[in-house]
C-alpha positions in Angstrom: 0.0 0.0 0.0 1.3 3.3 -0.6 2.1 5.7 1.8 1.5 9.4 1.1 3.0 12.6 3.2 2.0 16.3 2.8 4.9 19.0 2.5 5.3 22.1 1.5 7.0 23.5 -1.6 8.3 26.8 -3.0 6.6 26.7 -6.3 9.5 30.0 -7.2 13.0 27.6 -6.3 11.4 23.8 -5.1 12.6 24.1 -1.8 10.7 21.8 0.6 9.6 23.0 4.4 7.6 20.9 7.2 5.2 24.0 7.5 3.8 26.7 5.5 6.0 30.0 5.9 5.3 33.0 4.3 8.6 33.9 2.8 10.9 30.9 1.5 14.0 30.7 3.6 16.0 29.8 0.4 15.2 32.0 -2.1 13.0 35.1 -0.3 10.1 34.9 -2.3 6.7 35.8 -0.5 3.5 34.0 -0.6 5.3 31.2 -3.2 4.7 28.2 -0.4 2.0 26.0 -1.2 1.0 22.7 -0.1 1.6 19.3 -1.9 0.7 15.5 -1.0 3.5 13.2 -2.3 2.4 9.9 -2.5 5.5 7.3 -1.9 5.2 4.6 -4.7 7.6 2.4 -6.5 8.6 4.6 -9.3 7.8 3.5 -13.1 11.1 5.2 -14.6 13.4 2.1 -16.2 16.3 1.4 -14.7 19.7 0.9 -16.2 21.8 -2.6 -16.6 24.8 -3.2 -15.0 27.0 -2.7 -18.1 25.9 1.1 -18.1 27.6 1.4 -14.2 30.8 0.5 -15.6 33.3 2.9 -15.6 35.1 3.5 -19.2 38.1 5.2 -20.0 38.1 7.9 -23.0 39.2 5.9 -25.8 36.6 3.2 -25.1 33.7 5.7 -25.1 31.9 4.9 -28.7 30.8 8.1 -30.4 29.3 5.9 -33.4 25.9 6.9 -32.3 26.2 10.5 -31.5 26.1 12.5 -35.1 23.7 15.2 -34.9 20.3 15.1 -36.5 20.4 18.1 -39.0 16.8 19.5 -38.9 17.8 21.3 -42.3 16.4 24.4 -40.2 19.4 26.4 -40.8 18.9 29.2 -38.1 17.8 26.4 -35.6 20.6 24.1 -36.2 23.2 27.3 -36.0 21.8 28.2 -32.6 22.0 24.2 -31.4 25.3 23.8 -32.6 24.7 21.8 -35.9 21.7 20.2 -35.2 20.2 17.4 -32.4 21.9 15.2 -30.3 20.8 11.7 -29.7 20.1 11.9 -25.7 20.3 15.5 -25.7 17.2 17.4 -24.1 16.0 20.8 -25.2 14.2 23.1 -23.3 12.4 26.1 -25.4 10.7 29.2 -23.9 9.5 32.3 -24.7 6.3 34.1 -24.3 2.4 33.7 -25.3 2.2 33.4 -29.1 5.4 34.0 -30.1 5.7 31.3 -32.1 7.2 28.2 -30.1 4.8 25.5 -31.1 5.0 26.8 -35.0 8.8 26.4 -35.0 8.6 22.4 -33.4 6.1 21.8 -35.6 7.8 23.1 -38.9 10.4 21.0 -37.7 9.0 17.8 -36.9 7.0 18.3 -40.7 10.5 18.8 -42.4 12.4 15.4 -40.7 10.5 13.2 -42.8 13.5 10.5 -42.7 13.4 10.2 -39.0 10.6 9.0 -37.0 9.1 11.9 -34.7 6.4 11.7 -32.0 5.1 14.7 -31.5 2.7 14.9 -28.3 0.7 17.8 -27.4 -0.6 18.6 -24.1 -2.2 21.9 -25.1 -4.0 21.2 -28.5 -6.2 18.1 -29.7 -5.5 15.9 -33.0 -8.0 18.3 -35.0 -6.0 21.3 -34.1 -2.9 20.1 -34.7 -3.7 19.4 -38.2 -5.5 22.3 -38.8 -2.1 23.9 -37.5 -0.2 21.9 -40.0 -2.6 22.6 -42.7 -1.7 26.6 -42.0 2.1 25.9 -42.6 1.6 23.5 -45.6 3.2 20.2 -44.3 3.1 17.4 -46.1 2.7 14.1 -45.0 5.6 13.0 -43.2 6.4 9.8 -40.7 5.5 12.0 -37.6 3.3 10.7 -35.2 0.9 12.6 -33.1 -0.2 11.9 -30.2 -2.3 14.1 -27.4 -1.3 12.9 -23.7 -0.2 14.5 -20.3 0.4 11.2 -18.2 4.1 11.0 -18.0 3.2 7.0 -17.7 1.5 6.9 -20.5 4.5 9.0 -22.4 7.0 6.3 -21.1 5.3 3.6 -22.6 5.0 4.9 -26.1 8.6 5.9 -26.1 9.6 2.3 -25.3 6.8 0.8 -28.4 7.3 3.8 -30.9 11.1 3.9 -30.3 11.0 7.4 -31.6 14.6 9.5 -33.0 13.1 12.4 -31.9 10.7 13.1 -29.0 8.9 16.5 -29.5 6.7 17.6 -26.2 4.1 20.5 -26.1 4.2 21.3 -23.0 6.7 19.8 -20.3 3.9 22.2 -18.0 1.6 19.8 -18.8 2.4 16.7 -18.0 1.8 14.8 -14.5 2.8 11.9 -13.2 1.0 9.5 -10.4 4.2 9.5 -8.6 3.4 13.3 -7.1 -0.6 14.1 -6.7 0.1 17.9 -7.0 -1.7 19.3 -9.8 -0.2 19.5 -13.4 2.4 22.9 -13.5 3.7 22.4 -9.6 7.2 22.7 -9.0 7.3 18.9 -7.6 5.3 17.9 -11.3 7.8 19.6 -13.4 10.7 18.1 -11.7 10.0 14.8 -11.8 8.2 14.4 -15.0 11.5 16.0 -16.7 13.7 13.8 -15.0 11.5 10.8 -16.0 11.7 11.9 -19.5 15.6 12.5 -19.3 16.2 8.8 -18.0 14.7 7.4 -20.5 16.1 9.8 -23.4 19.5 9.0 -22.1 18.8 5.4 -22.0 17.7 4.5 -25.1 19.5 7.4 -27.0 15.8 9.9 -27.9 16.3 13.6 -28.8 13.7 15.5 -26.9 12.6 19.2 -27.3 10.8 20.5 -24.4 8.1 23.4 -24.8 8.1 25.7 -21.6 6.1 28.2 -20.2 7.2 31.6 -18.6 6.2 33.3 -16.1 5.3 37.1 -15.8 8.7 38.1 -14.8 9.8 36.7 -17.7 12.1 33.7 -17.0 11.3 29.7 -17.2 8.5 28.5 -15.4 9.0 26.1 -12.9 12.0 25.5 -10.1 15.6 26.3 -11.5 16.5 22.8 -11.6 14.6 22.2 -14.6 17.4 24.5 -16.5 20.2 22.5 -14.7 18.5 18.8 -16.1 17.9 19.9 -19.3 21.4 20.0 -22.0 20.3 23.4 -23.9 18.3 26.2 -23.3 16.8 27.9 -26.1 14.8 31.4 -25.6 12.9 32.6 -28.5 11.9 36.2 -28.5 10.2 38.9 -30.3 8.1 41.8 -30.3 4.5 40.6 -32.0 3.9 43.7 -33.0 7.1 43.0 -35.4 7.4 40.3 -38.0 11.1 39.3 -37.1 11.6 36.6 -34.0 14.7 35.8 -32.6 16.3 32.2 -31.0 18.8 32.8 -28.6 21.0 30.2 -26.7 21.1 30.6 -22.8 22.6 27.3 -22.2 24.4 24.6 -24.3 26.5 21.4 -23.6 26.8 20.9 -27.3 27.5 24.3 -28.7 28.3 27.7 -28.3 26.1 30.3 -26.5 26.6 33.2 -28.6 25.0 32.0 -31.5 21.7 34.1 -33.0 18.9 32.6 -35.3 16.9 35.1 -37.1 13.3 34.4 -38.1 10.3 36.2 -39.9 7.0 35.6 -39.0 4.5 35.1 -41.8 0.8 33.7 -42.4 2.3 30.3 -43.3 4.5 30.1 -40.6 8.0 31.1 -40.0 10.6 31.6 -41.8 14.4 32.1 -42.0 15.8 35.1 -42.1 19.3 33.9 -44.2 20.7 38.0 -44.7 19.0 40.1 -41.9 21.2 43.1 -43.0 19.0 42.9 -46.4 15.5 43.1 -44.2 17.0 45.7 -41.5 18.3 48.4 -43.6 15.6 50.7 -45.1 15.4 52.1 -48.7 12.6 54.6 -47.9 15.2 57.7 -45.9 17.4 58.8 -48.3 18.4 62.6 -47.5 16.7 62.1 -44.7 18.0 63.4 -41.1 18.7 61.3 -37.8 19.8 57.9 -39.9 22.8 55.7 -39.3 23.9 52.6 -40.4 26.1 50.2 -37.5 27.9 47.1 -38.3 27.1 45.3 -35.4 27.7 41.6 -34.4 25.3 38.7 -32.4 27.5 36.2 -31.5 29.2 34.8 -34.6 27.3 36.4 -36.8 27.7 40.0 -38.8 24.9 42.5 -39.8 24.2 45.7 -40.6 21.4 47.3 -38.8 19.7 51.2 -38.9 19.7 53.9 -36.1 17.2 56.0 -36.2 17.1 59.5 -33.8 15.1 62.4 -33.2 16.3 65.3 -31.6 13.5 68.3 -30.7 13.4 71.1 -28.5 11.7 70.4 -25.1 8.2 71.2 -25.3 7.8 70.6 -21.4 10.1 71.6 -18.5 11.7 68.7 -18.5 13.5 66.7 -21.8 12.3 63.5 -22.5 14.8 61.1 -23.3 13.4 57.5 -24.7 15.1 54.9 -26.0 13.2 51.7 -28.4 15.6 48.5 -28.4 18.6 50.2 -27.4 19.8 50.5 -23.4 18.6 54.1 -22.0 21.5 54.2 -19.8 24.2 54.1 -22.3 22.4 56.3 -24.4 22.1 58.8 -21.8 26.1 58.2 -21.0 26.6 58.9 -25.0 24.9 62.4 -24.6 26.7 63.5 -21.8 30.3 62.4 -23.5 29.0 64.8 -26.3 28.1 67.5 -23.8 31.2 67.1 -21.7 33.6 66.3 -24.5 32.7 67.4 -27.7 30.5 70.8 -26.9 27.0 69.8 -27.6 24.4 71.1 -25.7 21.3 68.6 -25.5 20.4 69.4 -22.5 17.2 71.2 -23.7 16.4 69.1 -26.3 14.2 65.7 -26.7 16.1 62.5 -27.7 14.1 59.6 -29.4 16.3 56.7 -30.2 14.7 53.9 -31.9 16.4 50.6 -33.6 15.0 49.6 -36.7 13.2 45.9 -37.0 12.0 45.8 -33.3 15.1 44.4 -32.7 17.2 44.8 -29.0 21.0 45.0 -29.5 23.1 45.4 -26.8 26.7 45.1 -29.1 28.9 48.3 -28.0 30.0 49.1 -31.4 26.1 50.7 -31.7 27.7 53.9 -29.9 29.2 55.4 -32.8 26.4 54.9 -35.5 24.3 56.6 -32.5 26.1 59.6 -32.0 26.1 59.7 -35.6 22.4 59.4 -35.8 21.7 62.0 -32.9 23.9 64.4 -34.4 22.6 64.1 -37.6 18.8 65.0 -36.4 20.2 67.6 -34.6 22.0 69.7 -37.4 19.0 67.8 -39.9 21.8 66.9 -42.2 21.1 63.7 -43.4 24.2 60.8 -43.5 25.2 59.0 -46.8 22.9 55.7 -46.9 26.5 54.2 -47.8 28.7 54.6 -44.8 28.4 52.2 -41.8 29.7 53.0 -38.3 31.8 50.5 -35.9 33.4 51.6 -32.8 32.6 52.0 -28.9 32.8 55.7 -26.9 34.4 55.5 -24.2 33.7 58.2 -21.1 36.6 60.4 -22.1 35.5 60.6 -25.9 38.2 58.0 -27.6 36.4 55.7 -29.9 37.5 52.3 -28.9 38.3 49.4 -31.0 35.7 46.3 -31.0 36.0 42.4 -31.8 35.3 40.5 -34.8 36.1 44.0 -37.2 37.2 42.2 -40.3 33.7 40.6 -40.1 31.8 43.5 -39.8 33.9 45.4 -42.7 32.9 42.2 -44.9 29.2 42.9 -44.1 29.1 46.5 -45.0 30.8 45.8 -48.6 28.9 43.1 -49.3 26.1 45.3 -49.1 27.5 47.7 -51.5 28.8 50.2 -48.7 31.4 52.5 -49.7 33.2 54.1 -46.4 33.3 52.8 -42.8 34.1 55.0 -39.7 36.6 52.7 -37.3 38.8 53.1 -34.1 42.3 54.3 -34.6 43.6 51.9 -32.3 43.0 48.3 -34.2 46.2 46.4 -34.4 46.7 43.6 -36.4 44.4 43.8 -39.8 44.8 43.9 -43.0 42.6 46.9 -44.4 44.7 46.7 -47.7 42.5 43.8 -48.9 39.0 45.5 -48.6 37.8 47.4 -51.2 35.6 49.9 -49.2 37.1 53.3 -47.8 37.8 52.9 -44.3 38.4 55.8 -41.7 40.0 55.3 -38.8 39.3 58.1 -36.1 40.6 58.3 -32.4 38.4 61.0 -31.3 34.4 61.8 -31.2 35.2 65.1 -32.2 37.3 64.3 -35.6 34.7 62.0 -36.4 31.8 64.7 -36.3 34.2 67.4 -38.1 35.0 64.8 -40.6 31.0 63.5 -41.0 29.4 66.9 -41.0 32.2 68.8 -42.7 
């Protein structure tokens, strides 16, 4: 018979405690304590053989089975690293409608040589081919299947012996072992551990869906980022057609890689030259427009500053600032004010970056000078030059990484000059066509802009 206990857990960290408290001891949070019955039953999970507890040296470790499945997702497989790994688990979150279960699903549609179970927690059979329908997929070897008992789950992965395990959402799913309801810290953490024995065991790709809460991070305890091998966020502005999949967390890969997306009516779709779709052809001679060679990660594009500088029309100036950091921007005017003479103390700044996107790349600070000064004198900037360099407080323009990249951007894209940091050591500028200057100060680089 089995034996059931009632504690009380911190749905914010998992922490357990005897009693109810108002504020968790571990992590501080108030009124996050709830109460949980934990029933004590012999646990379903499989259990390894003996051969698996042996230890193995390096060279004995076989690696036959561990090449990647290439979802043929391009901006996905960039952000994983190359693709899946057998026995790897992926965690994906990101807010409301934003498109997570559009991007599984395109990519369960498109493996058509691997066998996929995708189950759904969320949406029935119907929907999820109405959904498919919407994004034109074709009939493929993925199976469907709509299910929240982690029981259950476990014993279609041992008869469907699935390559890749897609689940929609982790949120969802309960097991008997805990009889708190589906979404509790104590349901998360042991149907993802579940899942994870089994993935390791018999070698299944899984790619978790999860939920966030209104802070904006993961739902669920923190230990759910620790089981899982890579966390993905994918973000975006719905007011904007462009998403974006960024890498928090990855055993397999690099962090710093960006995947680029465009949200259409048949689903979303990858965004191979962003600089293309970020750079507008509507401004020419018009005021308060820059153009920075910026970098995410590994990857080089060009992107447009736009600024607005007006006199006060209140007591106080406003100063607002749309996917760039206020702070900075605010630290930019005063280097102008301190260093090079300009008095903005009176005026209105609007800074706004062009696509919805958020960069947060230092070498922005020069194209947004550029741009401020620029709707200040309303003298507009040659759609042709491109700006890379960080301000420091004292007004020297300071070299930044990955510059023979970002050149290589701007004259692919038919740029003509660049403005750079005199201080780069160490590159060959004779092998690039485009003009590149090469400025130490703020102040040369306005007398040389706006002369």
């Amino acid at each position: 018979m089995s034996k059931s206990k009632t504690v009380y857990v911190c749905q914010s960290c998992g922490a357990q405690s005897p009693k109810w408290v108002g504020k968790c001891n571990i992590c501080g949070e108030w009124n996050t304590v709830l109460e949980e019955i934990v029933t004590e039953r012999k646990s379903v999970l499989p259990q390894q053989s003996k051969d698996h507890l042996r230890p193995l040296l390096l060279s004995e470790i076989n690696l036959d089975q561990q090449e990647r499945i290439v979802t043929g997702n391009s901006e996905f497989d960039r952000v994983t690293g190359g693709g899946l790994v057998p026995g790897g688990m992926i965690l994906l979150g990101g807010e409301p409608g934003i498109g997570k279960s559009t991007l599984v699903l395109q990519i369960a549609l498109r493996l058509s040589h691997l066998k996929v179970l995708y189950i759904s927690g969320e949406e029935s059979l119907q929907q999820l081919k109405m959904r498919a329908n919407r994004l034109n997929g074709k009939q493929t070897s993925c199976l469907f299947l709509c299910e929240t008992s982690l029981e259950n789950i476990l014993s279609h992965l041992e008869s469907e012996k699935p390559d890749l395990v897609i689940i929609d959402s982790i949120q969802t799913v309960a097991t008997e072992l805990a009889e708190s309801s589906p979404g509790s810290v104590t349901q998360i953490r042991e149907c993802t551990v579940g899942i994870m024995k089994v993935a390791k065991l018999k070698q299944i790709a899984v790619l978790l869906i999860g939920h966030i809460n209104k802070e904006g991070n993961l739902a669920g305890p923190k230990v759910l980022e620790h089981i899982v091998d890579t966390v993905l966020q994918f973000e975006g502005d719905r007011n904007y057609l462009f998403r974006i999949l960024r890498s928090i967390k990855n055993r397999f890969g690099s962090t710093s890689e960006l995947g680029i997306f465009e949200m259409r009516q048949d689903g979303l779709h990858e965004v191979i030259n962003p600089s293309e779709m970020l750079l507008s052809s509507h401004n020419d001679g018009l005021s308060g427009t820059a153009t920075a060679a910026t970098m995410e990660g590994m990857r080089s594009f060009l992107i447009e500053v736009q600024a607005l500088v007006s006199s006060a029309a209140y007591g106080n100036p406003q100063r607002s600032a749309t996917g760039f950091d206020l702070r900075r921007m605010n630290m930019l005017l005063a280097v102008l004010e301190k260093r090079a003479g300009f008095k903005l103390m009176t005026k209105d700044v609007f800074l706004n970056i062009a696509g919805g996107l958020r960069v947060d790349d230092p070498a922005m600070d020069l194209a947004v000078i550029a741009a401020i000064l620029s709707s200040n004198f309303d003298v507009a900037i040659d759609k042709r030059i491109a700006f890379a360099g960080e301000i420091g407080l004292t007004g020297e323009i300071r070299p930044v990484n990955r510059i023979e990249q970002r050149i290589a951007e701007a004259q692919k894209l038919g740029f003509n000059e660049i403005y750079l940091s005199k201080y780069i050591k160490g590159v060959d500028f004779s092998r690039f066509e485009i003009k590149i200057h090469q400025i130490d100060r703020v102040e040369k680089m306005i007398r040389t802009l706006f002369s």
